[in-house]
PDB file with one MODEL, atoms N, CA, C and O in Angstrom:
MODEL        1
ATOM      1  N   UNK A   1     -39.522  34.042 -33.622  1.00  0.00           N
ATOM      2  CA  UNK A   1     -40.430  32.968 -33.962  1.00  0.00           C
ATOM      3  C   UNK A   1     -40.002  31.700 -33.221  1.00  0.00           C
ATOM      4  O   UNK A   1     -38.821  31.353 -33.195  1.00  0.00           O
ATOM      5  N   UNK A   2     -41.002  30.999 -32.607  1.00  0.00           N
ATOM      6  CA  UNK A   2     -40.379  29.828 -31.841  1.00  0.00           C
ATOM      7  C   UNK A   2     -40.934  28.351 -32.630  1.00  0.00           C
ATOM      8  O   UNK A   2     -41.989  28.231 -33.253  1.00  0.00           O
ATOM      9  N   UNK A   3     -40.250  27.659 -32.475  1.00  0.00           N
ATOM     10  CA  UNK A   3     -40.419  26.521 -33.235  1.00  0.00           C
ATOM     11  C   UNK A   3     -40.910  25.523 -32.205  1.00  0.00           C
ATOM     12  O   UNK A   3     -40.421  25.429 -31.079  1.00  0.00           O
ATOM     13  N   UNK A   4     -41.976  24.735 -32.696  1.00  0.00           N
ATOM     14  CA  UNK A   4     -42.756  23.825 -32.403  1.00  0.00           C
ATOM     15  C   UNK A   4     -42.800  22.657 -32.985  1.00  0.00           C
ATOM     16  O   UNK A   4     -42.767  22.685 -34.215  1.00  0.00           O
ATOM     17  N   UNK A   5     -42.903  21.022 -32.162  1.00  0.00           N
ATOM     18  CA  UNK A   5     -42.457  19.622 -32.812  1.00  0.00           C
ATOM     19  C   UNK A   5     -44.230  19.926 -32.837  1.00  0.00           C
ATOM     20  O   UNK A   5     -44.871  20.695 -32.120  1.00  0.00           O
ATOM     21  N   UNK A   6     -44.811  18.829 -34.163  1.00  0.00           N
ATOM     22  CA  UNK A   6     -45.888  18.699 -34.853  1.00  0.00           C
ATOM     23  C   UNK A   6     -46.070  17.081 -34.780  1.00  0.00           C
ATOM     24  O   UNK A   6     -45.125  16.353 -35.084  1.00  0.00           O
ATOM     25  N   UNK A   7     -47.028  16.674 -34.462  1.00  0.00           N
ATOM     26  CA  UNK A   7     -47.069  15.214 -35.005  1.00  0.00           C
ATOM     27  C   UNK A   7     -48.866  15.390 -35.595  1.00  0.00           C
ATOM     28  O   UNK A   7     -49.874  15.871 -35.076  1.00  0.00           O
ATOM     29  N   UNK A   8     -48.555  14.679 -37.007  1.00  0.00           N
ATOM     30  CA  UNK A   8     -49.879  14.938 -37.799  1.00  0.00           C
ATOM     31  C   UNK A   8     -50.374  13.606 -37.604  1.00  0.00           C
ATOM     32  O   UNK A   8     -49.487  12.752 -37.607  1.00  0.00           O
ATOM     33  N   UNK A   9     -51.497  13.209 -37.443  1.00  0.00           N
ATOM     34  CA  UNK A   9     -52.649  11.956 -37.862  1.00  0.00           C
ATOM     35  C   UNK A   9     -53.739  12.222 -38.681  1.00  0.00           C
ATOM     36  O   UNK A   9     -54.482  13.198 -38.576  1.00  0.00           O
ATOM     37  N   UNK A  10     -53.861  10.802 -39.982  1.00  0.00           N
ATOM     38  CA  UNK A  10     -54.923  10.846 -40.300  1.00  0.00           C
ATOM     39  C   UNK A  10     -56.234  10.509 -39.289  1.00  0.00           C
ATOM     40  O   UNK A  10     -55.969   9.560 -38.551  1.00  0.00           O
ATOM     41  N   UNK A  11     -57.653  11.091 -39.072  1.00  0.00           N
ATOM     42  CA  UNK A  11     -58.241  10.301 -38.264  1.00  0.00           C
ATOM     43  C   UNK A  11     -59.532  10.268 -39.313  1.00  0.00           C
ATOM     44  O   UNK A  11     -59.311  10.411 -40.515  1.00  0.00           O
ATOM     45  N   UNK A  12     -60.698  10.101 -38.891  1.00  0.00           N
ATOM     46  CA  UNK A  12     -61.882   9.426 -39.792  1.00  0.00           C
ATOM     47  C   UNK A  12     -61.691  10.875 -40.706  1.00  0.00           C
ATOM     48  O   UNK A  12     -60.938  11.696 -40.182  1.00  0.00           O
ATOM     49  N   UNK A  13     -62.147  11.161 -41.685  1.00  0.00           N
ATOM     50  CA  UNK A  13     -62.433  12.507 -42.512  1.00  0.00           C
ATOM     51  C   UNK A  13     -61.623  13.673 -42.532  1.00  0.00           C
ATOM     52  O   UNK A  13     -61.702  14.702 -43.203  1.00  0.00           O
ATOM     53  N   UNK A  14     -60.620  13.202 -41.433  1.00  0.00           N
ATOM     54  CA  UNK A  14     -59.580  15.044 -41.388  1.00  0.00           C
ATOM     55  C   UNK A  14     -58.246  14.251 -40.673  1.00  0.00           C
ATOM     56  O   UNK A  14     -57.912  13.072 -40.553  1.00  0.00           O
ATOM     57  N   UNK A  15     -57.673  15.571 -40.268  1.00  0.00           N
ATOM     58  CA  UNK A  15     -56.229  15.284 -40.064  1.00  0.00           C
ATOM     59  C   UNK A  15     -56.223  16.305 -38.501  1.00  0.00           C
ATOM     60  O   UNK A  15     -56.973  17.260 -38.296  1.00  0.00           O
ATOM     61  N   UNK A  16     -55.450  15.917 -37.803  1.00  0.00           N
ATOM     62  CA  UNK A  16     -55.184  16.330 -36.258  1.00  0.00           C
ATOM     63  C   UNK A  16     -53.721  16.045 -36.038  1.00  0.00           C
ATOM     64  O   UNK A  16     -53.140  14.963 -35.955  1.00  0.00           O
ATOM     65  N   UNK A  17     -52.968  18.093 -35.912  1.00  0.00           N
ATOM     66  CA  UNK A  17     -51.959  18.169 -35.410  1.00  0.00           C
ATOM     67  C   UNK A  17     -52.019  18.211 -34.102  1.00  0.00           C
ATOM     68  O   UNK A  17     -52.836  18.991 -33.610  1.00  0.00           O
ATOM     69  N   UNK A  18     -51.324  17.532 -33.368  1.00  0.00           N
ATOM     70  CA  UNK A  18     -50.697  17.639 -32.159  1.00  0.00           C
ATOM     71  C   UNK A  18     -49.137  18.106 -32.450  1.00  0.00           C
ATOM     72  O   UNK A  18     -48.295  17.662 -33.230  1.00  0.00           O
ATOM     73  N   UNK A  19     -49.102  19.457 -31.260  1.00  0.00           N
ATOM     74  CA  UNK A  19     -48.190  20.437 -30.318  1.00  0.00           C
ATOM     75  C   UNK A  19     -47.778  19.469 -29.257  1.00  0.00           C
ATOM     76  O   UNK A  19     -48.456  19.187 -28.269  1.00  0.00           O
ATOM     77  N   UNK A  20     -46.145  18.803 -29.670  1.00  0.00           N
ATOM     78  CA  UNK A  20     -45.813  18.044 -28.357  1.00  0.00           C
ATOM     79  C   UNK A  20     -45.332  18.710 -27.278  1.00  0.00           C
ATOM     80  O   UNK A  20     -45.307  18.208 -26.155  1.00  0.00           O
ATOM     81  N   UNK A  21     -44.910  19.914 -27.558  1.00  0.00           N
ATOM     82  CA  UNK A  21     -44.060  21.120 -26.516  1.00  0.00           C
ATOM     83  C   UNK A  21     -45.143  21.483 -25.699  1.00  0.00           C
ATOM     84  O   UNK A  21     -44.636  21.895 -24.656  1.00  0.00           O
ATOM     85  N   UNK A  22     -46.633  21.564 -25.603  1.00  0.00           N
ATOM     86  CA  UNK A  22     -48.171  22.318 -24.952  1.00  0.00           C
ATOM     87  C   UNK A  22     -49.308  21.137 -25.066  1.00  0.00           C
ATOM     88  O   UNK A  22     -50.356  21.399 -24.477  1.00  0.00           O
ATOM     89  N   UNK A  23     -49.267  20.353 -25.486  1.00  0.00           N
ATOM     90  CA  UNK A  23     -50.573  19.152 -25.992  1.00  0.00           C
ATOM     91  C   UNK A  23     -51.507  19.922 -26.587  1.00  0.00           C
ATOM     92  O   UNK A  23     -52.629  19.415 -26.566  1.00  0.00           O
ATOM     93  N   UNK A  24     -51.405  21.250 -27.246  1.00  0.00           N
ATOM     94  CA  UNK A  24     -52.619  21.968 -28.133  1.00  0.00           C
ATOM     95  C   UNK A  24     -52.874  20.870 -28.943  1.00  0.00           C
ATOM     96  O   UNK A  24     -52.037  19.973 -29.049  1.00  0.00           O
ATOM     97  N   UNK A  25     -54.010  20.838 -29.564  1.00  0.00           N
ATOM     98  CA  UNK A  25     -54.137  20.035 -31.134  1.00  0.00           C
ATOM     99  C   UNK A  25     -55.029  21.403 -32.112  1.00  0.00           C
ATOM    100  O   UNK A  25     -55.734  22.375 -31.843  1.00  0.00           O
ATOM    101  N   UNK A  26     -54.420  20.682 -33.450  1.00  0.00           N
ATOM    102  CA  UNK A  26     -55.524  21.866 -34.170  1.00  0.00           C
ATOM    103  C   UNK A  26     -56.377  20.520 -35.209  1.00  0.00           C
ATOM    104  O   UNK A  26     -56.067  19.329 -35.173  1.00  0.00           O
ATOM    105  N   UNK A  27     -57.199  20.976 -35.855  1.00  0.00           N
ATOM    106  CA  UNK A  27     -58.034  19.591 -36.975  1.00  0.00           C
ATOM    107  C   UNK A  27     -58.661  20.543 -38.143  1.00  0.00           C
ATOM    108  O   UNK A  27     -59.154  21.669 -38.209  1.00  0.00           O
ATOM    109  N   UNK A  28     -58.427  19.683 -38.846  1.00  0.00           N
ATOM    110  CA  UNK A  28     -59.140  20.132 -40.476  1.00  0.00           C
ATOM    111  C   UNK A  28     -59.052  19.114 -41.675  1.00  0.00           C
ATOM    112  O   UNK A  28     -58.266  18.187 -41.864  1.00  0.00           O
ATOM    113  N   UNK A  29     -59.967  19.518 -42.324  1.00  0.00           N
ATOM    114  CA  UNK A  29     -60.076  18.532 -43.728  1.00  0.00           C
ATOM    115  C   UNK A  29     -58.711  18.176 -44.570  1.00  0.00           C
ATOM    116  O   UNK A  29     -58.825  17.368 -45.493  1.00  0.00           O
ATOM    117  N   UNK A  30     -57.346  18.782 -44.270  1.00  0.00           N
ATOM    118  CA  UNK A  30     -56.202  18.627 -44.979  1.00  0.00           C
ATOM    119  C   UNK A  30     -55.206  18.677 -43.922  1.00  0.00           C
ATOM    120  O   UNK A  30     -55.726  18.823 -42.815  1.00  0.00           O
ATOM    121  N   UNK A  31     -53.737  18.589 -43.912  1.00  0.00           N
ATOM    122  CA  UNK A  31     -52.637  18.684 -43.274  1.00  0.00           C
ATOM    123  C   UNK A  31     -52.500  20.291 -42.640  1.00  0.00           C
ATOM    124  O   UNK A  31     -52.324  20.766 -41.518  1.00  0.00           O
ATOM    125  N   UNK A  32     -52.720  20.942 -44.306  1.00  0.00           N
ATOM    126  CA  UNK A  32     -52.035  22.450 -44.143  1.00  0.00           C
ATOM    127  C   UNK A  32     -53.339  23.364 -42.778  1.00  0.00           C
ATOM    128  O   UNK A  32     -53.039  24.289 -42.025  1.00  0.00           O
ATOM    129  N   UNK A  33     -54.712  22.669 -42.898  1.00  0.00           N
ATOM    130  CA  UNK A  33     -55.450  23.380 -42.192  1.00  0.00           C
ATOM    131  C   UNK A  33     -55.441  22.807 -40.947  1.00  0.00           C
ATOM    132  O   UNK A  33     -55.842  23.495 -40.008  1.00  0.00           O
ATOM    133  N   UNK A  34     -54.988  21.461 -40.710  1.00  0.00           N
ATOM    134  CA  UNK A  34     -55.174  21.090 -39.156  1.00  0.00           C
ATOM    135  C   UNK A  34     -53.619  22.424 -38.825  1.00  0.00           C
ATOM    136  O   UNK A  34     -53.876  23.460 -38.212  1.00  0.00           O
ATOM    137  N   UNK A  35     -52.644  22.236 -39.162  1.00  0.00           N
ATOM    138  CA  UNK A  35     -51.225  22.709 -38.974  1.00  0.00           C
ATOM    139  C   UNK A  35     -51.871  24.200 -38.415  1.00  0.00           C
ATOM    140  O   UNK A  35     -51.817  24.520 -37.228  1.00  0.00           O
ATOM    141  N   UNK A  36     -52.568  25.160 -39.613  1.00  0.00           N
ATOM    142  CA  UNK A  36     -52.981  26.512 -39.397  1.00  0.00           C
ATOM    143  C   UNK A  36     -53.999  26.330 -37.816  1.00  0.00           C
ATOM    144  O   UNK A  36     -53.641  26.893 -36.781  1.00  0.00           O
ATOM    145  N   UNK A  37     -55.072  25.595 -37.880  1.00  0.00           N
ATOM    146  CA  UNK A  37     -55.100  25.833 -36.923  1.00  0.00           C
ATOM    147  C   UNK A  37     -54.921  25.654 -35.480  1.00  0.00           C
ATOM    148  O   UNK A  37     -55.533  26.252 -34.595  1.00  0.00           O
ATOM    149  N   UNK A  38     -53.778  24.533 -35.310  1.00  0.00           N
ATOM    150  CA  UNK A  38     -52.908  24.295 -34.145  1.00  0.00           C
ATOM    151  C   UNK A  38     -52.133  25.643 -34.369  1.00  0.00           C
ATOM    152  O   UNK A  38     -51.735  25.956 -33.248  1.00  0.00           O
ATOM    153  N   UNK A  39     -51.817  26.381 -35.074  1.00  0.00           N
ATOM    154  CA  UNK A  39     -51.060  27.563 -35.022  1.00  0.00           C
ATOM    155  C   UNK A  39     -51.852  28.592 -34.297  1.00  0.00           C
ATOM    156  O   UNK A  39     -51.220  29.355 -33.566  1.00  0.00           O
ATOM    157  N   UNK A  40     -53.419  28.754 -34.410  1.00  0.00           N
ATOM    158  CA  UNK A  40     -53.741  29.363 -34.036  1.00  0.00           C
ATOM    159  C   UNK A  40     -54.459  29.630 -32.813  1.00  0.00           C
ATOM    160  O   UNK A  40     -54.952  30.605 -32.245  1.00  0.00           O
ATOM    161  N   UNK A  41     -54.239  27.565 -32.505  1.00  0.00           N
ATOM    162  CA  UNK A  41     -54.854  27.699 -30.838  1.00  0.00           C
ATOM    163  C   UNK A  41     -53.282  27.667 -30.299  1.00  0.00           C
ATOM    164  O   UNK A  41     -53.400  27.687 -29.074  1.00  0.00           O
ATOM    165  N   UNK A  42     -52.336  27.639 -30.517  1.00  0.00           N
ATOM    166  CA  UNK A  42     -51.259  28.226 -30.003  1.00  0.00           C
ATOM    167  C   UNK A  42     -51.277  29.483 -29.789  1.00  0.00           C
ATOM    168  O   UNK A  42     -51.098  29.779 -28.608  1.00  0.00           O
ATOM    169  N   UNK A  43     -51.396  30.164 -30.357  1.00  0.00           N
ATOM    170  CA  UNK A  43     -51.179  32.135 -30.411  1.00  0.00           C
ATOM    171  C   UNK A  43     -52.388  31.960 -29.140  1.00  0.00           C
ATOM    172  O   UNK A  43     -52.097  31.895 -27.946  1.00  0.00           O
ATOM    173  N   UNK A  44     -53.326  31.921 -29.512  1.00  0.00           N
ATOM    174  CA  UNK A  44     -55.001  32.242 -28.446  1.00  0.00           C
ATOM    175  C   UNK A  44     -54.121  31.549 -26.783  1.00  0.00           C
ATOM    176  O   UNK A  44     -54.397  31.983 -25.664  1.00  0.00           O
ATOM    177  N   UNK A  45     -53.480  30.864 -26.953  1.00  0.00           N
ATOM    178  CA  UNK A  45     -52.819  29.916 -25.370  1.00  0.00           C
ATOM    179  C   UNK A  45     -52.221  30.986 -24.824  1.00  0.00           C
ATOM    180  O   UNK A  45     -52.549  31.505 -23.758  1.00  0.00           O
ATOM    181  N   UNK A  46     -51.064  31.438 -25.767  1.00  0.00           N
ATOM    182  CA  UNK A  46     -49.676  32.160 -25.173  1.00  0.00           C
ATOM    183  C   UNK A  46     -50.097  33.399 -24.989  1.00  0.00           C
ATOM    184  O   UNK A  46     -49.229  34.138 -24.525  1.00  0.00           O
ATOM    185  N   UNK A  47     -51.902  34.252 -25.341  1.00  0.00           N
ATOM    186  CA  UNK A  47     -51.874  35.253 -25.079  1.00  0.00           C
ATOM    187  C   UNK A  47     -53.002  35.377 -23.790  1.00  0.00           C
ATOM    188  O   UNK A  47     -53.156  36.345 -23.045  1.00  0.00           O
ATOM    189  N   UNK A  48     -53.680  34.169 -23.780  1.00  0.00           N
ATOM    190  CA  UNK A  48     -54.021  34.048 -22.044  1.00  0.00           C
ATOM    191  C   UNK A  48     -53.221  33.741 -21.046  1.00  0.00           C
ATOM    192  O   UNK A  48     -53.382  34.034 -19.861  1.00  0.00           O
ATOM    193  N   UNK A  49     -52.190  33.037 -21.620  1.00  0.00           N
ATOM    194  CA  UNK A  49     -50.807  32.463 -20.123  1.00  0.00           C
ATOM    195  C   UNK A  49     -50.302  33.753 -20.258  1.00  0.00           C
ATOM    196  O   UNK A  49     -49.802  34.108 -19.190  1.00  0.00           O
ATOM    197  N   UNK A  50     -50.220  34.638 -21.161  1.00  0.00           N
ATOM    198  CA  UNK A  50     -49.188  36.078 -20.521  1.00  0.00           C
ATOM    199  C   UNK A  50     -49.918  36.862 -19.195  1.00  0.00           C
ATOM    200  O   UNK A  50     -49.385  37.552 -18.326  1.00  0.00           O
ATOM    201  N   UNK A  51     -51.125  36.544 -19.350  1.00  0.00           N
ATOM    202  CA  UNK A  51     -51.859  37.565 -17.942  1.00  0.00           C
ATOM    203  C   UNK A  51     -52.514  36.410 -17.034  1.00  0.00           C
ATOM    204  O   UNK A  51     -52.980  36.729 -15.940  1.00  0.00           O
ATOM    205  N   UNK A  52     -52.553  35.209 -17.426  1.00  0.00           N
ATOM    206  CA  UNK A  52     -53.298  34.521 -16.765  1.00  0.00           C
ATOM    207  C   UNK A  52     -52.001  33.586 -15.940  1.00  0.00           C
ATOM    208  O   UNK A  52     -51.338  32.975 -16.779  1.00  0.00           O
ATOM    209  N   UNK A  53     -51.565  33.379 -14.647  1.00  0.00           N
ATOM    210  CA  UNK A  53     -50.160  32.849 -14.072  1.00  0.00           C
ATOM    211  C   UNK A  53     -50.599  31.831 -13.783  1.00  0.00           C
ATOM    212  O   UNK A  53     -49.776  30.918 -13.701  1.00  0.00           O
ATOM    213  N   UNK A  54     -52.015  31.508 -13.506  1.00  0.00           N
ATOM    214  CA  UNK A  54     -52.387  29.726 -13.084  1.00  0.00           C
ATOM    215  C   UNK A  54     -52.443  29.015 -13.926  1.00  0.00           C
ATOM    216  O   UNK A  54     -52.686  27.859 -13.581  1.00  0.00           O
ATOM    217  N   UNK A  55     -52.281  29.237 -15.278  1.00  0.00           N
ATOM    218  CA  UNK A  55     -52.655  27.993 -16.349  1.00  0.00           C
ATOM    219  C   UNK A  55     -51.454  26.642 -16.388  1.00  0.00           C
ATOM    220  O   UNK A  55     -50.236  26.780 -16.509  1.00  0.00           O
ATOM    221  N   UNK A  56     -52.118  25.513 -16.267  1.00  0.00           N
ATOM    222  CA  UNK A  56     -51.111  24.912 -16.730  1.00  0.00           C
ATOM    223  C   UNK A  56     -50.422  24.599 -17.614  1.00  0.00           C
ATOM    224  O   UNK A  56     -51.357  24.161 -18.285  1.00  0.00           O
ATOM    225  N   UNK A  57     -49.630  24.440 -18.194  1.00  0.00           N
ATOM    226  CA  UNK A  57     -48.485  24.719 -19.012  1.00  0.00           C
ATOM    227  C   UNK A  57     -47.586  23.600 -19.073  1.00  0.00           C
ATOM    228  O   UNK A  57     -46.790  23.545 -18.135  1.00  0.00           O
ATOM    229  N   UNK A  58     -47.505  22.614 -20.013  1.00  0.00           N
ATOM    230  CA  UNK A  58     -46.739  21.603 -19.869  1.00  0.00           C
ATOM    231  C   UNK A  58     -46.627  20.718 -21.321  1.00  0.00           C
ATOM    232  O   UNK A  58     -47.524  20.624 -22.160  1.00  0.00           O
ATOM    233  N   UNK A  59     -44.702  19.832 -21.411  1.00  0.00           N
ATOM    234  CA  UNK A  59     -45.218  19.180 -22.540  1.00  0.00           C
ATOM    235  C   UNK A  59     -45.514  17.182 -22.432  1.00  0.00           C
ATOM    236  O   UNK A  59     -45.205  16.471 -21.476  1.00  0.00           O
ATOM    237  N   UNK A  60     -46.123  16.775 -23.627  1.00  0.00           N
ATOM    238  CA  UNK A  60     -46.603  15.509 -23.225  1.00  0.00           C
ATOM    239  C   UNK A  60     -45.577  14.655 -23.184  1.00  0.00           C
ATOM    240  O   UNK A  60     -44.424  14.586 -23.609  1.00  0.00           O
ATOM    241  N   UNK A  61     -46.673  13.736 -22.257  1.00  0.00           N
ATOM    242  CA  UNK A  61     -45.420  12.818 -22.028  1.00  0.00           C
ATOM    243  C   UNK A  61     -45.498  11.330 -23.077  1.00  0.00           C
ATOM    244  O   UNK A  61     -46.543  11.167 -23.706  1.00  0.00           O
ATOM    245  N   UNK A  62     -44.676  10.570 -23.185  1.00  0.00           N
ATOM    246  CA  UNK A  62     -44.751   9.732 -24.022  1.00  0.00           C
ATOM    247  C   UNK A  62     -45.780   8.941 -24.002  1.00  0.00           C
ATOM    248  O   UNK A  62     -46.262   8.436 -25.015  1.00  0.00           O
ATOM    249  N   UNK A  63     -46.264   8.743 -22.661  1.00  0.00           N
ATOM    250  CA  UNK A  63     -47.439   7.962 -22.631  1.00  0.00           C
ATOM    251  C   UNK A  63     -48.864   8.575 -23.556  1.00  0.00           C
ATOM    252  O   UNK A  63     -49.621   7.948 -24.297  1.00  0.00           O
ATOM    253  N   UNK A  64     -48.865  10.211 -23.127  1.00  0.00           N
ATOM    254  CA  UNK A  64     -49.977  10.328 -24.096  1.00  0.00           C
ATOM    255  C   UNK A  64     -49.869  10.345 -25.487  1.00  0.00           C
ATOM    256  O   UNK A  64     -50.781  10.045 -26.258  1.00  0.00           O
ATOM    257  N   UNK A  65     -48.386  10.811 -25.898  1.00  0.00           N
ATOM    258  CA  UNK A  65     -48.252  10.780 -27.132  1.00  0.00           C
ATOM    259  C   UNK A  65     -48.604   9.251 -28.071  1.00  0.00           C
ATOM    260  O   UNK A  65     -49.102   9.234 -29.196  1.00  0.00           O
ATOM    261  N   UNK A  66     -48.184   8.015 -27.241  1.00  0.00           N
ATOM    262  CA  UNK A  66     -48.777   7.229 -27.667  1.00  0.00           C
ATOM    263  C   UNK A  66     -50.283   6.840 -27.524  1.00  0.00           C
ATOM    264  O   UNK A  66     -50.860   6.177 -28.386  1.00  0.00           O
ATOM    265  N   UNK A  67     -50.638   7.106 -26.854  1.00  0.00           N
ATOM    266  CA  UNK A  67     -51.886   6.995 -26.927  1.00  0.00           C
ATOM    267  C   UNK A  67     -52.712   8.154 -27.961  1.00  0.00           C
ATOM    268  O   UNK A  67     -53.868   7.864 -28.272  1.00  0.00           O
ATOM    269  N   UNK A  68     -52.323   9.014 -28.309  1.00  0.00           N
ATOM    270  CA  UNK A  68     -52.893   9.751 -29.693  1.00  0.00           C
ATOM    271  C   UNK A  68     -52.760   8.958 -30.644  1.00  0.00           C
ATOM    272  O   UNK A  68     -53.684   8.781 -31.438  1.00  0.00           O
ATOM    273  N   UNK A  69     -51.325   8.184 -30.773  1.00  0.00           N
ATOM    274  CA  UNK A  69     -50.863   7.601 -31.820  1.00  0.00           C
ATOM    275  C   UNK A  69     -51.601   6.482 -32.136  1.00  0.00           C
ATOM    276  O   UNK A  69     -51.574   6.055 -33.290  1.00  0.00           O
ATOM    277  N   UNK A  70     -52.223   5.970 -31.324  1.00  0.00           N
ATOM    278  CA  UNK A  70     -52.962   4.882 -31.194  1.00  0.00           C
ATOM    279  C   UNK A  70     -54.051   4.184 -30.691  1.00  0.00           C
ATOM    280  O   UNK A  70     -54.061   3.098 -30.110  1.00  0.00           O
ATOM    281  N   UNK A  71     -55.343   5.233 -31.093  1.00  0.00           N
ATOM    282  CA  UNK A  71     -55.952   5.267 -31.221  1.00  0.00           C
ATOM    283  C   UNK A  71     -56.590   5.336 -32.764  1.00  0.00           C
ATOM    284  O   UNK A  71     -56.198   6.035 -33.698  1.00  0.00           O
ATOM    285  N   UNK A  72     -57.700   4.384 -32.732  1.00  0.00           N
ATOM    286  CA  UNK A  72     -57.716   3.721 -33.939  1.00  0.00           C
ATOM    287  C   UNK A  72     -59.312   4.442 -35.081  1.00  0.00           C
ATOM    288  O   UNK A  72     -60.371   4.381 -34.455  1.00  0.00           O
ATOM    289  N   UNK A  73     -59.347   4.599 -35.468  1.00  0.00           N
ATOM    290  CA  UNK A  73     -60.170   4.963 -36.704  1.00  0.00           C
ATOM    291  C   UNK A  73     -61.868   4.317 -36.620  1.00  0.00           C
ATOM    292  O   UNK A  73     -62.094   3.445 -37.459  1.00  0.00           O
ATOM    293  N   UNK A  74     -62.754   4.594 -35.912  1.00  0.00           N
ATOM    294  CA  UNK A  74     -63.875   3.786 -36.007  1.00  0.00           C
ATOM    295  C   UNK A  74     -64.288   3.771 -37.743  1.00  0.00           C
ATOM    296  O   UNK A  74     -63.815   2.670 -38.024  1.00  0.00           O
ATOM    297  N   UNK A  75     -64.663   4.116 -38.593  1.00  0.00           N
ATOM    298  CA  UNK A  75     -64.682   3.914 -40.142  1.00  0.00           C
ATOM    299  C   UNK A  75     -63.712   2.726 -40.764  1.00  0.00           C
ATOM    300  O   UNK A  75     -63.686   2.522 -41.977  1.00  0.00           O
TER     301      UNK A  75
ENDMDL
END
């Protein structure tokens, strides 16, 4: 099992994990469902990069991470 850094935001109506190791994000009405499904656009990634060799593949850099971070809530 490989372990993955998470950074959660509230945004208007739901919550959005960001994958800092890949920049996946997952979103849902609670914590536990954005989390599930950043879990599960993780799995769907790692099983097209096993046959697919051009994808890019990379983790974020601080600049975007702040800029997720801060970006602001229209509501």
């Amino acid at each position: 099992m490989e372990l993955y850094t998470t950074v959660l935001r509230k945004s208007v109506g739901y919550w959005v994990a960001l994958c800092l190791e890949n920049g996946l994000v997952g979103q849902g009405r609670n914590q536990e469902a954005a989390i599930k499904q950043l879990n599960e656009a993780i799995a769907s990634f790692f099983e097209v990069y096993k046959i697919e060799s051009n994808i890019y593949h990379a983790s974020l850099t601080i600049e975007e991470l702040h800029e997720f971070l801060s970006v602001e809530d229209t509501e």
